[in-house]
ZADREN-401469 format. One record per residue (C-alpha): x, y, z. Coordinates in nm, 2 decimals, padded with zeros to 4 digits. Layout:
+--------+--------+--------+
:      u :      v :      w :
+--------+--------+--------+
:      X :      Y :      Z :
...
+--------+--------+--------+
***
This chain:
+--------+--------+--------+
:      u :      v :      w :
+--------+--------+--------+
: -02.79 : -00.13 : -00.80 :
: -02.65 : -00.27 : -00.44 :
: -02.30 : -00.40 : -00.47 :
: -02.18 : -00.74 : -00.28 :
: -02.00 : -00.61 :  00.05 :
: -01.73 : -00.81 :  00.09 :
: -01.60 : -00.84 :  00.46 :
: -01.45 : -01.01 :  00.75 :
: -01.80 : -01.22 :  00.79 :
: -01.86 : -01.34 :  00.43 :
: -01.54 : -01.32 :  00.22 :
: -01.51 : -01.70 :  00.21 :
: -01.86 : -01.70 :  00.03 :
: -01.73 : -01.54 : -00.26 :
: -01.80 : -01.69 : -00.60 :
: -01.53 : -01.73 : -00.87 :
: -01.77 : -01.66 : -01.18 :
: -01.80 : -01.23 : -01.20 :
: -02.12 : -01.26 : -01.37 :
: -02.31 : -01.32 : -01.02 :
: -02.15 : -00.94 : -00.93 :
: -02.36 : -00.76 : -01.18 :
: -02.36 : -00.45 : -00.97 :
: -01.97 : -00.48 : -00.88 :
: -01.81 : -00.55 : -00.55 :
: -01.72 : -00.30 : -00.23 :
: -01.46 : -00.45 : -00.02 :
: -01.48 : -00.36 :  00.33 :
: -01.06 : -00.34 :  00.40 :
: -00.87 : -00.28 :  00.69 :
: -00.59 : -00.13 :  00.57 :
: -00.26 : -00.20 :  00.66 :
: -00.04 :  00.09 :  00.81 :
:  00.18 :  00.25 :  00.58 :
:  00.03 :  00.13 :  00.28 :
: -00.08 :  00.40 :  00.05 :
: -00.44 :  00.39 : -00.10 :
: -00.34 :  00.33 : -00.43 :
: -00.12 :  00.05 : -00.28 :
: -00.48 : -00.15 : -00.18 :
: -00.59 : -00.06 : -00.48 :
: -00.31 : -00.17 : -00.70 :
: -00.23 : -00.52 : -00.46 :
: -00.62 : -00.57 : -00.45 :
: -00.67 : -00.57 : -00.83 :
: -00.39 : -00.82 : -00.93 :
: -00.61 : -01.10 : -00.68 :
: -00.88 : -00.97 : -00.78 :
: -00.72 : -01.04 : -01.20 :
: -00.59 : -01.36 : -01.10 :
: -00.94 : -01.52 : -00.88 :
: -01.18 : -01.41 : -01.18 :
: -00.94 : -01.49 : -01.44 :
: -00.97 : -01.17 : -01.60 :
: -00.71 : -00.94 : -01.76 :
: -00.90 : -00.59 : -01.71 :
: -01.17 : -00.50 : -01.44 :
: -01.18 : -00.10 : -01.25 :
: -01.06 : -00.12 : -00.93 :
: -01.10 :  00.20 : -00.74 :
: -01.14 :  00.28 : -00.36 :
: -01.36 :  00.54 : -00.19 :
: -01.22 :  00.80 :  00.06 :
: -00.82 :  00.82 :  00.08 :
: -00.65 :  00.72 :  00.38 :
: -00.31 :  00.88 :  00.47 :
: -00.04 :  00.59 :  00.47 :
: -00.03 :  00.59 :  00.82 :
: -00.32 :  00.56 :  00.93 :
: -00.52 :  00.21 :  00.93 :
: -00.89 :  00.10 :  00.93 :
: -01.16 :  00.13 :  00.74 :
: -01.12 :  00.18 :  00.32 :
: -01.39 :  00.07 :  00.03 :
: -01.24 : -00.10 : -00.27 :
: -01.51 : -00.09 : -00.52 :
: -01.48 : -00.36 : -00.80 :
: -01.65 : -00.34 : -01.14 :
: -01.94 : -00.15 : -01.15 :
: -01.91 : -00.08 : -00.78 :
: -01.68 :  00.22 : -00.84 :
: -01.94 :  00.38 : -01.03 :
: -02.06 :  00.46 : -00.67 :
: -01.76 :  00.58 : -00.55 :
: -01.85 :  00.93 : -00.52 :
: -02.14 :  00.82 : -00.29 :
: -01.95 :  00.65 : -00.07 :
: -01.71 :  00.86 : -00.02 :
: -01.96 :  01.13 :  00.06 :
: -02.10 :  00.96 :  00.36 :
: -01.96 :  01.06 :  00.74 :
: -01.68 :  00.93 :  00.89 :
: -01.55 :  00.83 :  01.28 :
: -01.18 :  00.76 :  01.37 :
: -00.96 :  00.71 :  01.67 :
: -00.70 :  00.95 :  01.64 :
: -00.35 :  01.02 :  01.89 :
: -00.29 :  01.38 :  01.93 :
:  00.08 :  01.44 :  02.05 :
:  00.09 :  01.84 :  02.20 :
:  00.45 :  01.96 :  02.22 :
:  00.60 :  01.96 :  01.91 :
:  00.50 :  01.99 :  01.51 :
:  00.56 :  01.85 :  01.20 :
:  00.53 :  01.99 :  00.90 :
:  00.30 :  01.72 :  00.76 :
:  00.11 :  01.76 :  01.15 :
:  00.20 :  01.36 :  01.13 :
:  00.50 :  01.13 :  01.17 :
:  00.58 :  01.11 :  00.81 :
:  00.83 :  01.44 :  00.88 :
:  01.03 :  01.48 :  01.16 :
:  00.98 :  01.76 :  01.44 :
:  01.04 :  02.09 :  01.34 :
:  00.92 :  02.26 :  01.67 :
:  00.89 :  02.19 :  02.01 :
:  00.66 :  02.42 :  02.27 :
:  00.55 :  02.41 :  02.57 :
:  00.25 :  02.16 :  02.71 :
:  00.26 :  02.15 :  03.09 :
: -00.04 :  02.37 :  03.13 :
: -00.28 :  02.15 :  02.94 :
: -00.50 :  01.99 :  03.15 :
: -00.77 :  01.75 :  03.01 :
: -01.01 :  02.03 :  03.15 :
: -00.85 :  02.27 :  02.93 :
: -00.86 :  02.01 :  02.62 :
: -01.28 :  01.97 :  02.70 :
: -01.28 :  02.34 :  02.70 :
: -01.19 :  02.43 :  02.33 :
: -01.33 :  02.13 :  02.16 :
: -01.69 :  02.31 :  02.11 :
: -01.48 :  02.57 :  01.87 :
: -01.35 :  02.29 :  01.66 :
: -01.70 :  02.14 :  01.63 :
: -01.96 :  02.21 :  01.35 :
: -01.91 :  02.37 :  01.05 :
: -01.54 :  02.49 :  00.99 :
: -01.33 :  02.65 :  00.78 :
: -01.01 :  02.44 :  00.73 :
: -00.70 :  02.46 :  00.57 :
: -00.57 :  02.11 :  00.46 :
: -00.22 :  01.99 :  00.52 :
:  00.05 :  02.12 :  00.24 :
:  00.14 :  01.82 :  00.23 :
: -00.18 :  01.69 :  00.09 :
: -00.34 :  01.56 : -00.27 :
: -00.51 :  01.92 : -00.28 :
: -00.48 :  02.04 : -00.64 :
: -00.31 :  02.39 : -00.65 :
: -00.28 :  02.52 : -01.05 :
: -00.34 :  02.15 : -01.16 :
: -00.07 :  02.00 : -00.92 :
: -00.09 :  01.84 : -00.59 :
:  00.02 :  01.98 : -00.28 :
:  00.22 :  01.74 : -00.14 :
:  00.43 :  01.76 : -00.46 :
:  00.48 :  02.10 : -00.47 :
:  00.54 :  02.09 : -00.11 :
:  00.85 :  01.83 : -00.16 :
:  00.99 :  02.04 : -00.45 :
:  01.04 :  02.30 : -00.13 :
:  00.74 :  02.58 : -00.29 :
:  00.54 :  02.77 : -00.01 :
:  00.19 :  02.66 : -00.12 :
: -00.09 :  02.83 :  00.06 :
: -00.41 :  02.61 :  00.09 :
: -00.75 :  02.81 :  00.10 :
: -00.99 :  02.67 :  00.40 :
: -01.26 :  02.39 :  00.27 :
: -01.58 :  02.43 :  00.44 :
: -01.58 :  02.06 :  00.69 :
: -01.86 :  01.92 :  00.94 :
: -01.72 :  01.81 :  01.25 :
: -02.01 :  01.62 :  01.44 :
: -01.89 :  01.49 :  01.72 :
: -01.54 :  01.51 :  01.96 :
: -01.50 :  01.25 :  02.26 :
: -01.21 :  01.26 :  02.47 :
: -01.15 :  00.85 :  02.52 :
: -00.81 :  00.96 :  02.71 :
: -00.57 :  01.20 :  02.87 :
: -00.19 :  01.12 :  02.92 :
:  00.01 :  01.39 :  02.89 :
:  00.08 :  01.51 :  02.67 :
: -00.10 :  01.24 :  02.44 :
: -00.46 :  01.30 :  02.39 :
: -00.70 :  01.00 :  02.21 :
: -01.02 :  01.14 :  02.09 :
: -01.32 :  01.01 :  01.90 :
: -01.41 :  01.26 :  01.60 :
: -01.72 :  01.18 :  01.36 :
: -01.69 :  01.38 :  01.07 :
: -01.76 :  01.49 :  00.71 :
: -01.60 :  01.38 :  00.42 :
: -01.29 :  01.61 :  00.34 :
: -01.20 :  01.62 :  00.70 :
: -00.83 :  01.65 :  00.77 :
: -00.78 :  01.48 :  01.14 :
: -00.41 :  01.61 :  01.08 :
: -00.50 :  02.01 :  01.01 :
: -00.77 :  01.91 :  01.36 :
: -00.43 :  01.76 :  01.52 :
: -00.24 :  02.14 :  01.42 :
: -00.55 :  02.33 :  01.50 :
: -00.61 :  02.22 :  01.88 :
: -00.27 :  02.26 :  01.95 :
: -00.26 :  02.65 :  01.83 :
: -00.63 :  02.67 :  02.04 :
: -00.41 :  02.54 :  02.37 :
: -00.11 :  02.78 :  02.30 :
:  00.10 :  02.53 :  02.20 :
:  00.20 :  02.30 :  01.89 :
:  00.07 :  01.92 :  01.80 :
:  00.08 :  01.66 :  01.55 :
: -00.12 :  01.37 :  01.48 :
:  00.09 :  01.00 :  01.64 :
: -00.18 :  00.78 :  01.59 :
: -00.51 :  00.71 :  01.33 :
: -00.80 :  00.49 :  01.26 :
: -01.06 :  00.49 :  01.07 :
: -01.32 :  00.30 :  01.26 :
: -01.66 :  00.36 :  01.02 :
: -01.72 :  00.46 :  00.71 :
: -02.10 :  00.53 :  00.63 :
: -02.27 :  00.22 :  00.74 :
: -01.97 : -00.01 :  00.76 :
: -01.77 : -00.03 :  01.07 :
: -01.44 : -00.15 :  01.15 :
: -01.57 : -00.46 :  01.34 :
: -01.67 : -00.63 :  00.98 :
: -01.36 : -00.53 :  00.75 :
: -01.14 : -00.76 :  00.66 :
: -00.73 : -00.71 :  00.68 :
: -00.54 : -00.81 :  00.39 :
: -00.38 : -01.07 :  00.49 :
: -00.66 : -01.28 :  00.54 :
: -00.80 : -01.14 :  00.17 :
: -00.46 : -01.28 :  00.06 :
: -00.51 : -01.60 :  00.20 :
: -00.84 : -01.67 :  00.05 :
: -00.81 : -01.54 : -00.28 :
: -00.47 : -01.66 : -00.33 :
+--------+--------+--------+
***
């Protein structure tokens, strides 16, 4: 039941007749900043229509990714998304830009600032310091503005209509924190995670651990599972191809 992985080193190999993907498709995208996940998904499935000449396949993906954030997101084609779950389930790493002195009330750039604070005294000591109490098994509270369902409704949505929502903490897995580099008072850091890991709530939460506020200025995902950044394929050069 193993799909055809469809990346940046084979894509040109793929066939026009569906019947040689018995066991679906998984497409290994970069995805564009500021695209949504159901924008990949939506984009993808027209090509995808028009190269097999077919009016209705499922086209799903596996693991949201925020609109601003890029890398690493599985479209699963056909039977493929029957698997979805399971892919979705496996760890992920990302390259994330941590900005301390101000917050958000997404913890992103998609709202502006709605708090500054002080960040002169954190030092990249002092940042190496608190990371082992981020690490492991959590409890954390996902963004409000996130596609958490509170009374059958998503956050994010309840969150625009101006409603105080409060989120109850989801057990996460946090494996692994690297600092790759300090600039004051922008922090990149390597994080391998679980599924269900908000690298926005992390951005909030080691700002409150360093007595100050931050939001998240900058996100990969740079693996998925087994499939790493360095063999997706960025939509333009899908376009190209299949159109």
């Amino acid at each position: 039941m193993t799909p055809f992985i469809l990346g940046n080193d084979n894509y040109n190999k793929l066939s026009r007749d569906l019947s040689q993907y018995p066991n679906g498709i998984v497409i290994v995208l970069d995805k564009p900043y500021g695209w949504t996940s159901a924008d990949a998904v939506r984009k993808i499935k027209f090509m995808i229509q028009r190269w097999f000449g077919v009016k209705n396949i499922k086209v799903g993906h596996a693991g949201t990714l925020d609109p601003l954030a890029t890398g690493i997101l599985l479209i699963c084609i056909g039977k493929a998304t029957k698997q979805a779950d399971s892919l979705q389930a496996q760890r992920k790493e990302y390259i994330a830009e941590i900005t301390f002195g101000a917050t958000t009330p997404s913890y992103d750039l998609e709202k502006e600032i709605d708090a500054t604070f002080p960040y002169e005294h954190i030092t990249k000591e002092s940042v190496s310091e608190v990371l082992p109490r981020l690490s492991g098994e959590i409890d954390q509270i996902p963004p409000i503005f996130s596609a958490k369902l509170v009374n059958g409704k998503r956050a994010y949505e309840l969150a625009r209509e101006g409603k105080e929502t409060p989120l109850k903490p989801s057990k996460v897995s946090i494996y692994a924190l690297e600092i790759i580099s300090w600039n004051s008072p922008a922090l990149r850091i390597a994080i391998e995670c679980s599924k269900g890991t908000y690298i926005r709530s992390f951005a909030r939460d080691i700002g409150l651990e360093l007595n100050s506020g931050a939001h998240l200025t900058e996100l990969a995902r740079t693996a998925s599972g087994d499939f790493r950044i360095e063999n997706a394929i960025n939509i333009d050069k899908l376009k190209l191809f299949l159109e």
